[in-house]
C-alpha positions in Angstrom: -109.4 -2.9 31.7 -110.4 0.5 30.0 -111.7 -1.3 27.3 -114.2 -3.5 29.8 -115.0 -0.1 31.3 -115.8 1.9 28.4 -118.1 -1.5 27.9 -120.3 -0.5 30.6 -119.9 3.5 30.3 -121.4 2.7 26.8 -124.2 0.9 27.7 -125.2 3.9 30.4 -124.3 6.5 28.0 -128.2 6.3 26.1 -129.6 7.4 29.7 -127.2 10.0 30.2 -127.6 11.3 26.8 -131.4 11.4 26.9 -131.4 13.9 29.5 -128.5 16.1 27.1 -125.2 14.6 29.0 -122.5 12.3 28.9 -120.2 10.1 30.7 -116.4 10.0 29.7 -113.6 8.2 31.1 -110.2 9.9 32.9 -108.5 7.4 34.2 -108.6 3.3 36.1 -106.0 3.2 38.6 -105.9 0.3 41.5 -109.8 -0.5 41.5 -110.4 3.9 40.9 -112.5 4.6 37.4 -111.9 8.6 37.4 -114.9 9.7 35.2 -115.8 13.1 33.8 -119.6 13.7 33.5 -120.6 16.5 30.5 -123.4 18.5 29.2 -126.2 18.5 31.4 -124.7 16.1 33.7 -121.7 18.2 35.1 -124.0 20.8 36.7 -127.0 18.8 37.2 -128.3 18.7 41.2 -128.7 14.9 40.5 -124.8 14.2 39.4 -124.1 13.0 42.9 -126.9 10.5 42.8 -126.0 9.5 39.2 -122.6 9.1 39.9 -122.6 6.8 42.8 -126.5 4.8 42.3 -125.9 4.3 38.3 -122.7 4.5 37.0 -120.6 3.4 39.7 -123.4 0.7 40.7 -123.5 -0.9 37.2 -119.6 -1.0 37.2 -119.4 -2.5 40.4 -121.6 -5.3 39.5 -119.7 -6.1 36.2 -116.2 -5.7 37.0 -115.4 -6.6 40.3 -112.1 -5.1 40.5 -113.8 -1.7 40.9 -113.8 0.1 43.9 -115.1 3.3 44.0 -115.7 5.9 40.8 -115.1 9.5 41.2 -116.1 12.0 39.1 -112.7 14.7 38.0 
């Protein structure tokens, strides 16, 4: 499963980057992908927004057996 996640993170990761952050993954426990965001991205105003309407939207629609992401 981390590697099907990592799948998706990677395809997000040129968006993130082009604003000067980064995506990385914690942990995937029972249908939780625990993400860290860097750079710009872990004290952007936005990361809320970026979390839940991109990353966690993209996962959701790829892998099913995601639940929720949460940022650590």
């Amino acid at each position: 499963m981390r590697r099907k996640i990592n799948a998706v993170l990677d395809e997000i990761r040129p968006y993130l980057q082009s604003d000067g952050g980064d995506v990385t993954l914690v942990d995937y426990v029972d249908g939780e992908v625990k993400v860290r965001l860097i750079g710009a991205c872990s004290g952007c105003p936005s990361s809320t927004a970026t979390l839940k309407n991109g990353i966690e939207r993209r996962l959701k629609e790829a892998l099913p057996e995601v639940e929720i992401v949460t940022s650590v």
